[in-house]
N, C-alpha and C positions, 0 to 999 in steps of 0.2 A: 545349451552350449556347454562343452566342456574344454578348460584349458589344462589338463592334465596332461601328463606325459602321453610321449604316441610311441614308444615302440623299444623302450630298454628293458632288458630282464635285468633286476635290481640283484648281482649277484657281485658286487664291488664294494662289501664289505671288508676293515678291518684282514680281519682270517682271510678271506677271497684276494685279498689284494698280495698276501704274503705266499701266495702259489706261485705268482708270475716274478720274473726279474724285472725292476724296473728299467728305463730305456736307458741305453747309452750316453751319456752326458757329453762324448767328445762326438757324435755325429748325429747328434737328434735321433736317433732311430734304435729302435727298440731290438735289442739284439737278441732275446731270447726265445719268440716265437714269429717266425717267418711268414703267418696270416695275417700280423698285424698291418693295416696302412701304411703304405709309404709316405712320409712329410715329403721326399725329396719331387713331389711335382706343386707343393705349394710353395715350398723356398725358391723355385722358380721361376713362378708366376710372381714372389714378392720381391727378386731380386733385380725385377724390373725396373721399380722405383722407388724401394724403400733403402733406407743406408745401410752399412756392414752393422753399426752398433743398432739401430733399430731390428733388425734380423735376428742379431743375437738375441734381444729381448724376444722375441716371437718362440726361439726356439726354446728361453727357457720356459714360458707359458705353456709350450708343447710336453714339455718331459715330464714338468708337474702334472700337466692336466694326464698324460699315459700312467705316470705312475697313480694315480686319484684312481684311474677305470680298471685297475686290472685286476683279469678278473673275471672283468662284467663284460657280459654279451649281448647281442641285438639278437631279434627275436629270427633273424635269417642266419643266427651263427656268426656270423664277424666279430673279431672286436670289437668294443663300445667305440674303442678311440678315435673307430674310423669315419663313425660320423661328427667329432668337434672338427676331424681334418679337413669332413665336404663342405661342411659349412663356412670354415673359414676360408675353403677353397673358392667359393659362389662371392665373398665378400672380396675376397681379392682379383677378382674379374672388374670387380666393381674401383678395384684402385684404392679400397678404403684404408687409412692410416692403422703405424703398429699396435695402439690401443684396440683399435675394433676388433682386429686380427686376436690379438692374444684374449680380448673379450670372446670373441668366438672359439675360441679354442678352450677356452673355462667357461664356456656357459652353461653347464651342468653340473659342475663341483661343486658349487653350495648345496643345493636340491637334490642331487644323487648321495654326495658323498660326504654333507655333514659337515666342509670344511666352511670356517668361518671368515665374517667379509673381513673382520682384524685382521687376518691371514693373509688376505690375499692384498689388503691393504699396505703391509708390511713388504710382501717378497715381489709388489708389481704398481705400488703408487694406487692414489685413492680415486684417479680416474679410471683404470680399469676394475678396480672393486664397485665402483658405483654401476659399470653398466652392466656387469654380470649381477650385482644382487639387481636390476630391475629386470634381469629376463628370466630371474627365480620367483617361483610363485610361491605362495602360503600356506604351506600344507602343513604347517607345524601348527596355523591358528585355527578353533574348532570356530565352525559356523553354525547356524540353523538351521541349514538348509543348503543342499549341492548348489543349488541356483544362486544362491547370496555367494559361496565360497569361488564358483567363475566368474560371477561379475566382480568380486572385489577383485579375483587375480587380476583380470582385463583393464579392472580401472588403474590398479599399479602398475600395471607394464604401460600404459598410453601416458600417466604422470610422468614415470621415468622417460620416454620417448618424447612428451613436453621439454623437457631439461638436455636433453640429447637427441638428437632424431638416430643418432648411429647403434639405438636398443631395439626400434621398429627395424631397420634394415638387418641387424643380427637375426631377430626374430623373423623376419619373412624368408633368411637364407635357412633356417630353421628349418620353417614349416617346409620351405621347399622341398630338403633333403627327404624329410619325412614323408612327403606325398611321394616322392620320386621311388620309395623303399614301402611304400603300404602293403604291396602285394603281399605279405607275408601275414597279415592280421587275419583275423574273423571277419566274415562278411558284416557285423552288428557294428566292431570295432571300424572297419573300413567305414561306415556311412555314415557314423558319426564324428570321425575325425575331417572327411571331406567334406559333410555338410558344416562344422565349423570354418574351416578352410570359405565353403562359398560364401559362407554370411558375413565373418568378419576379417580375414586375412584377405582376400578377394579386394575387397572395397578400398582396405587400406594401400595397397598397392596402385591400385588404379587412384588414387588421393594423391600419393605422392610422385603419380605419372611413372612407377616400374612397368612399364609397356609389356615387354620380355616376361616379367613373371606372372603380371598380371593376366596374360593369357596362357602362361603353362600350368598356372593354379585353376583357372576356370577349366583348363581340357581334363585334367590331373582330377579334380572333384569331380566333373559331369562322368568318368569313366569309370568312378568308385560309386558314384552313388548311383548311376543309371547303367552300368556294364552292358548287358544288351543293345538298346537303343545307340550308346557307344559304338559299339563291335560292326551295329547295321549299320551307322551312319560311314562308319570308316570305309567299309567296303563299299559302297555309292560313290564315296568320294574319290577313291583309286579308279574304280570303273570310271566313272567322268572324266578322272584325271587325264586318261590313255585318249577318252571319245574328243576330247578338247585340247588336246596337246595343238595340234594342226590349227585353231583356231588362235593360240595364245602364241605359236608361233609368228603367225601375219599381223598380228596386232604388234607387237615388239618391235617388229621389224619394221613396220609402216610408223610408230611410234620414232623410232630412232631417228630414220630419215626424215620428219619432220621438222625434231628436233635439230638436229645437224643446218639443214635448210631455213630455219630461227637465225642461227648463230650461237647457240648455245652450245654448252660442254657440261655432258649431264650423264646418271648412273642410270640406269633404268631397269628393273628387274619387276617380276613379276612375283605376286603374292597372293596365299592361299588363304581365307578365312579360317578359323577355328570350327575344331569339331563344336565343342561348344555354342558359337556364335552363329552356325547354322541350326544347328537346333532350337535357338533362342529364339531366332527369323521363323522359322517353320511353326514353332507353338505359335509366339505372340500373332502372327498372320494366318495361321490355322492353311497352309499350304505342305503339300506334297515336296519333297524334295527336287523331283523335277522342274519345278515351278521356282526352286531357288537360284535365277538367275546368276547373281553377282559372287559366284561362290570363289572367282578370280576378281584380281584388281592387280594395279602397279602403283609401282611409287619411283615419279621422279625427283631426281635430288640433286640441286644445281647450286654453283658457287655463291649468288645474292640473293636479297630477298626483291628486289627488282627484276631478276631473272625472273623468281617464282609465276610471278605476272606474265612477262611476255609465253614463259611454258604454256599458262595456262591457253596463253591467245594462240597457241602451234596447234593445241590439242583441238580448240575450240574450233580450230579450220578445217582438223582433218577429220574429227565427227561430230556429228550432231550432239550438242549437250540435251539430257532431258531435262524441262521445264520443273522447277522447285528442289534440283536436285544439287546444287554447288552451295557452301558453305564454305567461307573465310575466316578461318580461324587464327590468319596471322595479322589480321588485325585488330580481331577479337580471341583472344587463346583463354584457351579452356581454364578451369578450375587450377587445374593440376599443372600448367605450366603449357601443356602440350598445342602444338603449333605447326597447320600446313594448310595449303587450301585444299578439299575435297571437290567432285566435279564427278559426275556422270554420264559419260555418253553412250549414245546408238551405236557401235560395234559392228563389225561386218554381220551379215544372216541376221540381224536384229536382235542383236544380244546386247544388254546394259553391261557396260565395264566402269568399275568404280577406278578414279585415278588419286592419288593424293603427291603431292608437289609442296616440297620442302629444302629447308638450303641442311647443309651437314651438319650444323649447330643444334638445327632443329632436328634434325634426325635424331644426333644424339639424348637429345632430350626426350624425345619420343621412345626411347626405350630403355633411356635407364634415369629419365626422371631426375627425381633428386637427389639420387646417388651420384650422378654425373659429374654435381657441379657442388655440393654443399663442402662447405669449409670452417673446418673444427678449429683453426687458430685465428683466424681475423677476426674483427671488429664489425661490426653492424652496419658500416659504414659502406664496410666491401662487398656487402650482400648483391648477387645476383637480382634481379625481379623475383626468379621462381622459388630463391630463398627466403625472400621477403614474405611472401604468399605462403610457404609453409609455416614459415617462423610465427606470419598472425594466425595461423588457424591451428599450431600446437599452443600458443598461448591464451587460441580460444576454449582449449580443453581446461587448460586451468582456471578459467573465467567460472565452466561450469561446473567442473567439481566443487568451489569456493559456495557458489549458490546450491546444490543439490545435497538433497538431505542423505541419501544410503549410493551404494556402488550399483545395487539393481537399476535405480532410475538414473546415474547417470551413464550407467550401458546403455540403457534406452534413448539418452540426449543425443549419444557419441554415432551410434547407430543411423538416427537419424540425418545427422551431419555429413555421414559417407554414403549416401545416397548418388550413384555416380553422376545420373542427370544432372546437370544444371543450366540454367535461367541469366541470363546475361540484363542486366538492366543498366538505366546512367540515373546519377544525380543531378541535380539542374546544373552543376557546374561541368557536368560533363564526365565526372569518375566512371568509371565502369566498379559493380555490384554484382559477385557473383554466389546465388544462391540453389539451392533445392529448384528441382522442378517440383509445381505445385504452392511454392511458397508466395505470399500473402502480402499487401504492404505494411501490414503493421511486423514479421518477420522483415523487411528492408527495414527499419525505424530500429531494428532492437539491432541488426549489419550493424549499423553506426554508431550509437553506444547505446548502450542499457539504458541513462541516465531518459534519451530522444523516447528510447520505446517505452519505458516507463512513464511517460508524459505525454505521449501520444493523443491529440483532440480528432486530428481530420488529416484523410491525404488528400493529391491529387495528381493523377497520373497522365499522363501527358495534357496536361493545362486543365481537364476536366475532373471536377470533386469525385468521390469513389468512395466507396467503404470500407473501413479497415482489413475485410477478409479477402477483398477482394484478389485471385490470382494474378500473379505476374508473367507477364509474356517476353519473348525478348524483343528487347530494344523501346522498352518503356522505359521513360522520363517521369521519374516517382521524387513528389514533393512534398514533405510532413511537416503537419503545422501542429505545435506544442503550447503547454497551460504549465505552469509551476505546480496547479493546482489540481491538474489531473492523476489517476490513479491506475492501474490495472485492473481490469474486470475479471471476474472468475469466467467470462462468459469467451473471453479470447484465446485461454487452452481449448475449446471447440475449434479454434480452427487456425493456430497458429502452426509453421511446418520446421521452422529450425531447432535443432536442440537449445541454442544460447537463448532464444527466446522464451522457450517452454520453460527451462530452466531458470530465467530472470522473473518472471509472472511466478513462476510456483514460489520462490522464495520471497517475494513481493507478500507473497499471499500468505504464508506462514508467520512470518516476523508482524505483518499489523493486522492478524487478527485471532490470534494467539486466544485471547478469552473466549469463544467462537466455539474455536478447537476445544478448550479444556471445558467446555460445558459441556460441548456435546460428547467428547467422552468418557468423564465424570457418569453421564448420562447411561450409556451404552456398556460403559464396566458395571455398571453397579444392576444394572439388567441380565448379566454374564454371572454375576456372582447372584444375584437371585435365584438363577436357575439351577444352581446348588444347593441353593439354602443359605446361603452365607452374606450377612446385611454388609452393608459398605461402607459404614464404620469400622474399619477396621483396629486390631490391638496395635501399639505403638511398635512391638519389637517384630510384629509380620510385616507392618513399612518398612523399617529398618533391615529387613532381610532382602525386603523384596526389590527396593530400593539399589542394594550393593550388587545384587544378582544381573538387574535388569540394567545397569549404569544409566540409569535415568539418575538428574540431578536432585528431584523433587516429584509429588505426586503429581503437583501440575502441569511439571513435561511430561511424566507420564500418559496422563489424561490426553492432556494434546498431543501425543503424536497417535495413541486411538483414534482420537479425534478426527486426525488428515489419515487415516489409513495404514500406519507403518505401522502399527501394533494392534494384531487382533484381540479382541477382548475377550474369545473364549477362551485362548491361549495364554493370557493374561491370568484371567478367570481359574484357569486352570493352576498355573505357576501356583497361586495363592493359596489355593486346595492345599497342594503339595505340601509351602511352608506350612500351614496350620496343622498336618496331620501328624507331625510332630506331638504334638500340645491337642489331646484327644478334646480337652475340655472345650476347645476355640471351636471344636464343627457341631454341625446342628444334630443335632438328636435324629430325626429323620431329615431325609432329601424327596425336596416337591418332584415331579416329573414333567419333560422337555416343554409337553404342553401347556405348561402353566406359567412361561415365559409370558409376559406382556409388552408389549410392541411399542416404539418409541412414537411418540406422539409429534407429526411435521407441520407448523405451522405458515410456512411457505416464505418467514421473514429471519430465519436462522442465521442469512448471511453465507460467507464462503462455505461456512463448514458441510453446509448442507443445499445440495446444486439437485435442480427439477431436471434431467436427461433431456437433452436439446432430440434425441430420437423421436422420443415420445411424448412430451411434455404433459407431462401429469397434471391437471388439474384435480378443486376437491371433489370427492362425489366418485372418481377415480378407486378401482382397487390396487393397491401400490405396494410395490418391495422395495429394500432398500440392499445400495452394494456399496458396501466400504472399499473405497476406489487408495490406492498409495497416494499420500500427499492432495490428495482433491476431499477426502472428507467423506460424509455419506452422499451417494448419488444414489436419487430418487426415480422408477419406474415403473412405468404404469404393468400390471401383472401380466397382461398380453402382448405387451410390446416384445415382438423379436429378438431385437438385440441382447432385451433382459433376457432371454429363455438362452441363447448361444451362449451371454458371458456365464451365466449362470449354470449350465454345462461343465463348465470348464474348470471354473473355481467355485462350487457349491459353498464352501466355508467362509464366505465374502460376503456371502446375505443374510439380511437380517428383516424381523418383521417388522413391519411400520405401521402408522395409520394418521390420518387428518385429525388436525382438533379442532374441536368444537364452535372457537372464536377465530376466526378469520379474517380482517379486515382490509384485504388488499385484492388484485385481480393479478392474474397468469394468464401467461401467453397461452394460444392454441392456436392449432392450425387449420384451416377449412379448404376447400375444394368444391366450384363452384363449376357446371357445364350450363353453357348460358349462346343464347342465339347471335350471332354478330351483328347487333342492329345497332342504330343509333340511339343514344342514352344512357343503354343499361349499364355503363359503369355508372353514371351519375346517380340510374335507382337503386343500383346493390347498395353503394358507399350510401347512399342517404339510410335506406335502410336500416344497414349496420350503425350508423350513427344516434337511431330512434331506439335501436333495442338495446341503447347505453351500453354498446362496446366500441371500444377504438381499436383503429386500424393502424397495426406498426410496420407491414408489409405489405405490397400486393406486386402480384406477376401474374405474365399471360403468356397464354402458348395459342398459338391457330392450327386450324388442319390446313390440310393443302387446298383443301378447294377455298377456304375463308367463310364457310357455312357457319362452322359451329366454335367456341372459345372457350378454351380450359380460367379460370380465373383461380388465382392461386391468392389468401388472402393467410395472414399470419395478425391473430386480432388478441385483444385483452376482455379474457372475462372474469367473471366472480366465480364460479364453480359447474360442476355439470348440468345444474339445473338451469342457470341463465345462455349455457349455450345450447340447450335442446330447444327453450325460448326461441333462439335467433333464429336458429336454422328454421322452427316452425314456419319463423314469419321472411323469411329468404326465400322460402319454396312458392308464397303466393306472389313474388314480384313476378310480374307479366317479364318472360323473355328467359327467364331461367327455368333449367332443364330437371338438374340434379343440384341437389346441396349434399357434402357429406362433411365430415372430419377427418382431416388427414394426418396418420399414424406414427407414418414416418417419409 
């Protein structure tokens, strides 16, 4: 992902700028080149309801930000100016106050043109300095890595959008412009700036319920990054459009006279699905477009939310609903704020029509979200609901910055968290909990505060005990019972799904157990600099270099953050080469070769720093690789295991050799698989069994076939190493009733 510029040719230089006249100060408008944009269709859009003196402030934001661009051009030839003008044009559809407006119209002057936030501090107040330096990104700071220097832009621009939501709506009228204008790019350029658009502009929209943009950005990216399939799908759709007119006519009309015959007074029009969201239908269903029935729906929009209901009972009379297909979201509303009931029915010819039925409140909300309704000068007190809901979930971006150690993992928390699905659940008192679909009850326990999930002993989900990984469904009744004296497990990043969760456990896990880390990468540098030559003892003034270089506090942060994965130690390894080769005397006379590297020795009782792959689960006896995972430490797998071979694919410089040592004194999980006749007894002779050949049993599950012949037995047991479980399985094979024993991999 790249958050770079999308589409300025940087020619608004100084010199560049002293070619053009700058704009006219007594009409806002640029008098000396006639291609320039006209402001005079956004002073009109703002003259709707902003004051005379607020206005003038907009316009001197304008004249600065014209005189900043000139000059500089957009890569279709316009002036630059003409896109601060669209965007703050999209923002002003939106109603947004004169800050945003003049924010939008200098959202580029820092980043483009060098001028400083003192500056803008000075000639426009330190509220619009703040939101234009967060929709600047960092390009003055060097990084390591292109991927480290987008994820920190992403994590400053959502900080700054924590503090303000009106930097995210700047930013999405942004991107919009800029998809709206892509056609002008490289095909390479085009599908990388769309695929950033669907991964994270996308999500965040559809977060803050922008209805509207949220589906002109998914059409806008499906058209740039799949053009053809685009182009096909368009033309089916105009074709159907002409073959179905006559049918979405008689539905309307039968529709109305319903309604009318209710007693209701309602909008009724008819709605087209996205190109997008047809194709999304057709993959995820693996269906022909023909086969995409519901490519029409309506939406009725009536004056209460007790109308909403009776609509639904007009509709319900005049056709068949289909069976699992209606969904009340106004009495459960979405994530995002958004609120209507859905309902499917049978159609004339036997066609499904989707309806949704909402009062104009909700309408509004439904397509412009939190722009609608958010309010930059009251007090907390005045908060809507659906500002409430945002206000907790940008204050949960700042929960996870606080806890996460670099800007990569927490793009990776943030990411998670705009996941559009979501899981509706209650607390026993009744709250409604709105989470990830997929998510876990111990992710509900971490919803409520960190302090519940971090203490977390036991749930139970609608009255019955459960396990902590267990999925949530909607309309589960989830209850967490807590220990002062309980801890986080490294074992429940396997399978927790929110960012604030993953994020509270990883930082749980760093801060106590810190000497963990620093041994084991203490451990693993000093294996990195063996395969130089260079012992790890090091001289006092190559600490001290290496030290200011790397802004590590000490050698022991250093070591430990090797240790959890944030710093690779060939790279490390390598740094120190560097310093030393200053100072010829400090390197070694000759350098061993790669293969004389020795492998770190796992003895299965390391603790966090060092985690068995729940894929695969390594036992000893096992031939094992190791992958230094970011912030998990080394992760241990077995050499065959899948997963190791795809991760290791990917990021080759992430593994490292390992190997079992000698003294072992504990057992590991494994997994076995067991096909076994369905008689009476034989669970009670496997488990005896397994209990004779001195291993215990932490798991077991069953699967049947359909006739109830034969029984998969799935058991998850503890043993001492490869050799006590070739033992078991020997003596599993002869119990009377079992079929197959094996080991299961993953």
């Amino acid at each position: 992902m790249n958050l770079t510029s999308t589409d300025s040719t940087n020619s608004g230089t100084p010199a560049a700028r002293a070619r053009r006249k700058p704009a006219n100060p007594q009409d806002g408008e640029p008098a000396s080149d006639p291609s320039v944009a006209s402001v005079t269709q956004l002073v009109g859009k703002l003259s709707d309801y902003l004051t005379p003196a607020e206005l003038k402030k907009v316009k001197e934001a304008y004249r600065f930000s014209d005189e900043m661009h000139l000059g500089q051009v957009r890569k279709s030839g316009e002036p630059y100016i003409s896109h601060p003008i669209a965007v703050a044009e999209i923002c002003a559809d939106w109603k947004l106050d004169a800050q945003a407006i003049m924010a939008a119209l200098l959202h580029d002057v820092i980043e483009d043109q060098d001028v400083k936030k003192e500056e803008l501090i000075e000639r426009f107040g330190p509220q619009v300095a703040n939101l234009v330096d967060g929709l600047s990104k960092l390009e003055k700071i060097e990084f390591q890595s292109l991927v480290e220097a987008q994820a920190e832009n992403f994590r400053k621009m959502l900080l700054a959008m924590a503090s303000d939501v009106r930097v995210i709506l700047i930013k999405l009228a942004d991107r919009l412009h800029n998809m709206r204008t892509l056609g002008v790019m490289i095909p390479a350029k085009k599908r990388r700036i769309a695929s950033e658009t669907m991964e994270v502009y996308v999500p965040i929209a559809h977060r803050l319920g922008l209805n509207n943009i949220y589906r002109e950005l998914q059409d806008l990216s499906f058209s740039h990054l799949y053009p053809l399939r685009a182009r096909t799908l368009a033309k089916a759709v105009k074709a159907a459009r002409g073959n179905r007119r006559e049918v979405v006519k008689k539905i309307l009309e039968a529709v109305k006279n319903a309604l009318a015959m209710a007693g209701l007074r309602a909008e009724v029009y008819g709605r087209e699905k996205t190109l997008y969201g047809i194709y999304k239908k057709m993959r995820n269903k693996h269906l022909a477009f023909s086969q995409v029935l519901d490519v029409y729906g309506f939406r009725v929009v009536v004056d209460s939310v007790p109308n909403c209901y009776v609509a639904l009972g007009a509709l319900h009379g005049l056709y068949k609903p289909m069976p699992g297909k209606f969904k009340d979201y106004i009495a459960i509303r979405k994530i995002n704020g958004y609120q209507s009931l859905h309902t499917t029915l049978i159609g004339p010819y036997g066609t499904p029509v989707e309806f949704q039925i909402r009062t104009q409140e909700m309408h509004r909300t439904a397509e412009s979200g939190v722009a609608a309704h958010w309010l930059y000068k009251n007090g907390e007190a005045n908060m809507s609901e659906l500002q409430q809901r945002t206000h907790a979930w940008l204050q949960s971006l700042l929960d996870i910055q606080q806890q996460t150690g670099d800007s990569a993992e927490f793009l990776e928390h943030v990411k998670v968290d705009l996941f559009p699905d979501s899981v509706y659940v209650f607390t026993p008192k009744s709250k409604i909990i709105a989470l990830p679909r997929g998510a876990c009850a111990l992710d509900f326990a971490y919803s409520i505060h960190t302090g519940i999930g971090d203490h977390t002993t036991s749930v139970k989900i609608n009255n019955e005990p459960a396990p902590l990984r267990t999925e949530l469904h909607n309309g589960d009744i989830v209850e967490i019972a807590t220990d002062p004296n309980s801890r986080p497990s490294p074992a429940w990043l396997s399978f927790v799904r929110t960012g604030k969760a993953r994020s509270a456990i990883r930082h749980h896990l760093r801060t106590v157990n810190v000497n963990e880390s620093v041994e084991l990468g203490q451990e693993l540098l000093a294996q990195a600099l063996a395969a130089r030559g260079i012992k790890p003892e090091l001289p006092e003034l190559v600490v001290q270099k290496l030290l200011s270089e790397s802004s590590a506090k000490s050698m022991d942060e250093l070591y430990a953050d090797i240790g959890v994965g944030k710093r690779m130690p060939a790279l490390v390894a390598r740094h120190i080469f560097g310093l030393m080769e200053g100072e010829m005397e400090m390197l070694p006379a000759a350098m061993p070769g790669p293969g004389e590297l020795d492998p770190v020795t796992i003895y299965g009782g390391e603790g966090v720093a060092v985690q068995l792959a729940a894929c695969c689960l390594p036992i000893p006896g096992d031939q094992i690789t190791g992958q230094l995972r970011r912030d998990q430490g080394l992760v241990v797998h077995t050499c065959d295991c899948s997963a190791a071979k795809r991760l290791r694919a990917k990021e080759p410089d992430r593994w490292i050799a390992v190997q079992w040592g000698t003294e072992i004194n504990r057992r590991f999980d494994c997994r076995i698989r067991l096909l076994i006749n369905n008689e009476k007894g034989i669970l009670a002779r496997v488990a005896a069994e397994i209990g004779e050949s001195d291993a215990n049993i932490t798991y077991v599950g069953m699967d049947e076939d359909d006739e109830h012949m034969m029984t998969q037995l799935r058991f998850t047991i503890q043993v001492k190493d490869r050799v006590h479980l070739a033992h078991l399985i020997r003596n599993l094979r002869r119990v009377a009733g079992v079929n197959r024993v094996e080991r299961e991999r993953s």
